[in-house]
VMD Tcl script that builds the backbone (N, CA, C; Angstrom):
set m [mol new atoms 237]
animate dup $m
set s [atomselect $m all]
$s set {name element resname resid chain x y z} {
  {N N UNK 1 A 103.961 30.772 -26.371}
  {CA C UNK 1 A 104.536 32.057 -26.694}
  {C C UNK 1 A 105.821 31.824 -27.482}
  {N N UNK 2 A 105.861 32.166 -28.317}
  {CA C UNK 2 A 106.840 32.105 -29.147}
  {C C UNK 2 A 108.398 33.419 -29.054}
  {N N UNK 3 A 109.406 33.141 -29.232}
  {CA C UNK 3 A 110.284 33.673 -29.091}
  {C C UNK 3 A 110.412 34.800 -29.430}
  {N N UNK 4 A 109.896 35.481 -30.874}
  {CA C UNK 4 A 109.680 37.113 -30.564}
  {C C UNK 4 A 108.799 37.272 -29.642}
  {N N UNK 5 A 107.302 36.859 -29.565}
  {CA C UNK 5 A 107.010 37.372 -29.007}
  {C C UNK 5 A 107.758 37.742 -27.505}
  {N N UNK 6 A 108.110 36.902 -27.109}
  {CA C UNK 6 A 109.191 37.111 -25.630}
  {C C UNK 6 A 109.841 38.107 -25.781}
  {N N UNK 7 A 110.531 38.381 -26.625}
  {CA C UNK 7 A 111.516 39.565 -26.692}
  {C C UNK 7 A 111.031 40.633 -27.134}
  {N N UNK 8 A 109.867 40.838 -27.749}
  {CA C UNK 8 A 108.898 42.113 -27.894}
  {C C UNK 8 A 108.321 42.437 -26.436}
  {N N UNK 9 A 107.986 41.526 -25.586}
  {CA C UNK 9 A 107.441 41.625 -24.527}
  {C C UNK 9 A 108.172 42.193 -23.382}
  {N N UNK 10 A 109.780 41.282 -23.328}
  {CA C UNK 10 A 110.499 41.984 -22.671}
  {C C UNK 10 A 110.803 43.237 -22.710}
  {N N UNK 11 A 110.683 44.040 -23.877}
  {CA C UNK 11 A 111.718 45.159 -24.149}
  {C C UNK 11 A 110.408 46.353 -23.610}
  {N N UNK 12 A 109.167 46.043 -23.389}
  {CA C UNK 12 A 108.064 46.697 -23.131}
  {C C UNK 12 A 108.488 46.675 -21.705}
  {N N UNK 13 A 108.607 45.758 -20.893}
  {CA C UNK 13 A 108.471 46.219 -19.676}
  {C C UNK 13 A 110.155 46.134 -18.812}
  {N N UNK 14 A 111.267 46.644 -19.691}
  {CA C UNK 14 A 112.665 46.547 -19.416}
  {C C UNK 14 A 112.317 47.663 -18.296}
  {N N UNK 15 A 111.938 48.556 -18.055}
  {CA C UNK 15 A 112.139 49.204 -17.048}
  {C C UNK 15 A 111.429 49.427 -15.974}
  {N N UNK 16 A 110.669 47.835 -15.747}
  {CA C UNK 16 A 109.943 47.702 -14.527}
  {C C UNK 16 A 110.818 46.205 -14.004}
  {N N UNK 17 A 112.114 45.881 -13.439}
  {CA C UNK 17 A 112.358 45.167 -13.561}
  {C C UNK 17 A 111.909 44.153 -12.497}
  {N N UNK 18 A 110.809 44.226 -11.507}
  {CA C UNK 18 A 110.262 43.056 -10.763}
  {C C UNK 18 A 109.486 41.774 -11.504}
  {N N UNK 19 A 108.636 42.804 -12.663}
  {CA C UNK 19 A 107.977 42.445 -13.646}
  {C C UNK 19 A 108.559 41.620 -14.883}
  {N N UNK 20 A 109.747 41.967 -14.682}
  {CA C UNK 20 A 111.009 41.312 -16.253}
  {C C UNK 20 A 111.375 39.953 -15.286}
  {N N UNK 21 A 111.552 40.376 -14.244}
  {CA C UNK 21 A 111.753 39.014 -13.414}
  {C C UNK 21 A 111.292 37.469 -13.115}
  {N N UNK 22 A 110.155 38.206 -13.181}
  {CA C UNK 22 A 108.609 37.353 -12.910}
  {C C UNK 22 A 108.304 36.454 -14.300}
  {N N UNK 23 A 108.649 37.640 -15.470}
  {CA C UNK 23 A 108.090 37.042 -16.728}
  {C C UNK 23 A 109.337 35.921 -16.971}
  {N N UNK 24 A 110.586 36.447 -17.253}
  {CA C UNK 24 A 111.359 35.560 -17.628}
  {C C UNK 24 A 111.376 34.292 -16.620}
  {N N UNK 25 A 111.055 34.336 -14.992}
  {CA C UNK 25 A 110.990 33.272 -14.326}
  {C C UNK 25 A 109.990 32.022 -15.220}
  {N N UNK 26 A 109.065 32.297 -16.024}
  {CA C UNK 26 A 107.762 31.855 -15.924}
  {C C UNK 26 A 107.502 31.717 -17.510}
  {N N UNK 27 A 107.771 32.507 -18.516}
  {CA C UNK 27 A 107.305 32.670 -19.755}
  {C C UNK 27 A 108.920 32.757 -20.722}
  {N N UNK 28 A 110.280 32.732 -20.563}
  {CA C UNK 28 A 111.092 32.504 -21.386}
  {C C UNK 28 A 111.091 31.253 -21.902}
  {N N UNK 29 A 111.427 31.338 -23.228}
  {CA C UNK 29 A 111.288 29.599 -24.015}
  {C C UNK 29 A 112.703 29.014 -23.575}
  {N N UNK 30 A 112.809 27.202 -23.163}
  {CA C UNK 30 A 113.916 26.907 -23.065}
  {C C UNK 30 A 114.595 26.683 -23.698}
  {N N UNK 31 A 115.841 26.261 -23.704}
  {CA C UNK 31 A 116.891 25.551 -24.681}
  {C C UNK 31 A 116.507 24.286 -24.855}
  {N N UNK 32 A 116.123 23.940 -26.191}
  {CA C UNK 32 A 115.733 22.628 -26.770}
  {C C UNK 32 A 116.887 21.974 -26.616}
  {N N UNK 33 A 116.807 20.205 -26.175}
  {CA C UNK 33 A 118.029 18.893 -26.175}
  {C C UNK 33 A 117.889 18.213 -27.210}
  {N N UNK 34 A 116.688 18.344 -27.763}
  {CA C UNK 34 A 116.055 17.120 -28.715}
  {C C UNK 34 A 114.955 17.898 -29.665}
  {N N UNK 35 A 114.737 17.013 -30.256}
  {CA C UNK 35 A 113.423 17.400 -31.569}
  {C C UNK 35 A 113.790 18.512 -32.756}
  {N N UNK 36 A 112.602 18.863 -33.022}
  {CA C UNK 36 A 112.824 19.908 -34.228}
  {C C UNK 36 A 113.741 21.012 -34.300}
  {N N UNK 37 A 113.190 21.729 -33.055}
  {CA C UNK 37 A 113.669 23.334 -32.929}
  {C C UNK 37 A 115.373 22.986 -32.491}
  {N N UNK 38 A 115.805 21.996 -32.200}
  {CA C UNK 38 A 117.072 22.040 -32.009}
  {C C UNK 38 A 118.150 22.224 -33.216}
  {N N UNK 39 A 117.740 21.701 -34.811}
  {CA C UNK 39 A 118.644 21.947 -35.380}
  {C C UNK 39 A 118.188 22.888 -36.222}
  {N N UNK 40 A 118.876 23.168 -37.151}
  {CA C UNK 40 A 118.770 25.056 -38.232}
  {C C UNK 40 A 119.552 24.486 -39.484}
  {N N UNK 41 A 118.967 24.419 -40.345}
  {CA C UNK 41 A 119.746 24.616 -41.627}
  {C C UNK 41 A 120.906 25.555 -41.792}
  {N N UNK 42 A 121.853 25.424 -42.068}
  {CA C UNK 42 A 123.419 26.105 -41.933}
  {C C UNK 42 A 123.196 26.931 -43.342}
  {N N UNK 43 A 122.482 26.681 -44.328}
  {CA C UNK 43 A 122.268 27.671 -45.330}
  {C C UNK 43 A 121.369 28.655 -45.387}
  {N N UNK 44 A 119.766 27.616 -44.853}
  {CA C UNK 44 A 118.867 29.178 -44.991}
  {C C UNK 44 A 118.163 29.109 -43.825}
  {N N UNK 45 A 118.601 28.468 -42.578}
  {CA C UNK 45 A 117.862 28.615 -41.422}
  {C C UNK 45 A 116.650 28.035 -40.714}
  {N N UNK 46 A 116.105 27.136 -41.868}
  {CA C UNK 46 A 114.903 26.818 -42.001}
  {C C UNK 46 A 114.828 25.219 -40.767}
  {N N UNK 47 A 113.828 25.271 -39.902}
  {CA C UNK 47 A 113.966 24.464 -39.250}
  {C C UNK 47 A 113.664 22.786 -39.680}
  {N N UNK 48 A 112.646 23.164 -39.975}
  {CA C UNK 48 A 112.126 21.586 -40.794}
  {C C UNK 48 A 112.908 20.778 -42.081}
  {N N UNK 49 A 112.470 19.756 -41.864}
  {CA C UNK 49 A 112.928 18.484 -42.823}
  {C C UNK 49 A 114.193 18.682 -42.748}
  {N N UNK 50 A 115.275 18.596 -41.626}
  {CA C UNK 50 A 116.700 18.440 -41.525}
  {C C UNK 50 A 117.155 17.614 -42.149}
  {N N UNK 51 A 118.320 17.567 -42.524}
  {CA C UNK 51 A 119.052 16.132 -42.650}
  {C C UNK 51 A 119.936 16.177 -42.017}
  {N N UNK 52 A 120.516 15.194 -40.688}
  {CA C UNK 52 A 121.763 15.493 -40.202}
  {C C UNK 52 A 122.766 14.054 -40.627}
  {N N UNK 53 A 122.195 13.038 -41.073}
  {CA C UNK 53 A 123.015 12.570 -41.623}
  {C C UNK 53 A 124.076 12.585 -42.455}
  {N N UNK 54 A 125.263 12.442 -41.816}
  {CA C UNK 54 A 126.548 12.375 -42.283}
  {C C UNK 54 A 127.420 13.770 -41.917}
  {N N UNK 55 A 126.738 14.677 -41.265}
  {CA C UNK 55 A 126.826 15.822 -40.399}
  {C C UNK 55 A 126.579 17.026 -41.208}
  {N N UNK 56 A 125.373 16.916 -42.252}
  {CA C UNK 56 A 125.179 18.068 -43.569}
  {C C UNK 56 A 124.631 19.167 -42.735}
  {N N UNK 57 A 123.684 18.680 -41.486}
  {CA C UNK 57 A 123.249 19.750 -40.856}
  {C C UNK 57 A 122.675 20.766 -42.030}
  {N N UNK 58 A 121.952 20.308 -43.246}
  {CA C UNK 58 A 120.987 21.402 -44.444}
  {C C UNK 58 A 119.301 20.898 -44.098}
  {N N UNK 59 A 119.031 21.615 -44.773}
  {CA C UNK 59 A 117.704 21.089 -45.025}
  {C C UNK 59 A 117.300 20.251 -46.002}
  {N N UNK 60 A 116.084 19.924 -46.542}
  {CA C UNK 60 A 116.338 18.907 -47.667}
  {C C UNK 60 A 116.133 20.222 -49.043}
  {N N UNK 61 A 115.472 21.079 -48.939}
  {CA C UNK 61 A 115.425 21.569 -49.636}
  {C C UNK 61 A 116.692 22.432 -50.307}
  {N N UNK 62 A 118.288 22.551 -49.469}
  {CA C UNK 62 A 119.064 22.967 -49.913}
  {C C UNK 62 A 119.792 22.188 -49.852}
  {N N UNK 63 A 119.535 20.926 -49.504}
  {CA C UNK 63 A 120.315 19.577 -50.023}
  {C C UNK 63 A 120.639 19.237 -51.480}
  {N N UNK 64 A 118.990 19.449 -52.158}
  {CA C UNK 64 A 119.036 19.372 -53.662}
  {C C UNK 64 A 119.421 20.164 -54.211}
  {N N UNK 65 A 119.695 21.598 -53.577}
  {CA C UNK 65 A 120.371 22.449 -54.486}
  {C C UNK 65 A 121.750 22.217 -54.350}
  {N N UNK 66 A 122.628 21.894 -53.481}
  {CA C UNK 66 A 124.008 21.313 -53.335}
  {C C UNK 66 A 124.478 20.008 -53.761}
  {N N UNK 67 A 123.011 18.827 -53.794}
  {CA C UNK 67 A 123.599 17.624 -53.854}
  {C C UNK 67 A 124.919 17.358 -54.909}
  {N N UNK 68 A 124.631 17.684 -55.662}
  {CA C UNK 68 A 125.848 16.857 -56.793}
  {C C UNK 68 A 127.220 17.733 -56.321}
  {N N UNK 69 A 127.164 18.926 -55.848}
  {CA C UNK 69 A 128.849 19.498 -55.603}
  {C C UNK 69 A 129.161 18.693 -54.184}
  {N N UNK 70 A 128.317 17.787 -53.517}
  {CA C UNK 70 A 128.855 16.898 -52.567}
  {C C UNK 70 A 129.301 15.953 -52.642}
  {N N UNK 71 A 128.665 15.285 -54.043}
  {CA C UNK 71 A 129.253 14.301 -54.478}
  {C C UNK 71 A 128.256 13.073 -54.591}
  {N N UNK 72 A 126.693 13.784 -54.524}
  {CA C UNK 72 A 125.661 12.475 -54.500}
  {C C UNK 72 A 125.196 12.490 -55.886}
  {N N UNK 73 A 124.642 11.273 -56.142}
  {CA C UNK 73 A 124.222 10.501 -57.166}
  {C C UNK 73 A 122.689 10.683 -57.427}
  {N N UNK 74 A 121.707 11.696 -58.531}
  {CA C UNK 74 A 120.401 11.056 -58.783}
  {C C UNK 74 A 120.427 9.918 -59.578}
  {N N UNK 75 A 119.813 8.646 -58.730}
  {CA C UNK 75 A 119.300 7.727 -59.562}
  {C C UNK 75 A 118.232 7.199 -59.972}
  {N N UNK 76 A 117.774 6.712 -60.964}
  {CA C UNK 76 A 116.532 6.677 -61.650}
  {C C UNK 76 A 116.277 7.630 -63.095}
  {N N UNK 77 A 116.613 8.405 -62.687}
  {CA C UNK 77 A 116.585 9.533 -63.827}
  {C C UNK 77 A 117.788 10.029 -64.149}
  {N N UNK 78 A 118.249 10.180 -65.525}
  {CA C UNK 78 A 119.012 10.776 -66.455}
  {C C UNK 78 A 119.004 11.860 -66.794}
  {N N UNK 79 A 119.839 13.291 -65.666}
  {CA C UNK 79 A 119.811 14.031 -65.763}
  {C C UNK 79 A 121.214 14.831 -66.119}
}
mol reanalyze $m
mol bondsrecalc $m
mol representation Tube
mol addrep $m
C-alpha cells in the first residue's frame, strides 16, 4: 500500500476511530533508515538515481543540469 493510498484511506474512515486505529496499527508505511525511499532530490523530488556524494543530495538528472555552476568538469567531449 502505498502512501496515498494510506491517506486516502484514512480520511474515509476518520470518523470511525476504532477502525483508524486498527488500520494505522497494521497498514501505515514506516519511516525508511536505509535504501531508496530514504533520500529525495532537493530540486525536483524525484526518488531514484540519487547522488549523495559530497552531500549534493540531487538526482542525476538535475545534477547535469547544475553540473558546471558547481564547478564539475565534462571530460571527453568539447563542449
Amino acid at each position: 500500500m502505498s502512501t496515498s493510498d494510506w491517506t486516502k484511506l484514512a480520511k474515509q474512515i476518520a470518523h470511525k476511530p476504532s477502525k483508524l486505529k486498527r488500520m494505522e496499527k497494521y497498514n501505515k508505511p514506516k519511516q525508511r533508515t536505509t535504501g531508496v525511499d530514504k533520500y529525495r532530490c532537493e530540486i525536483c523530488g524525484r526518488r531514484g538515481a540519487h547522488i549523495n556524494k559530497y552531500g549534493l543530495h540531487i538526482c542525476r538528472q538535475c545534477f547535469r543540469d547544475v553540473a558546471r555552476e558547481l564547478g564539475f568538469k565534462k571530460y571527453g567531449h568539447e563542449v
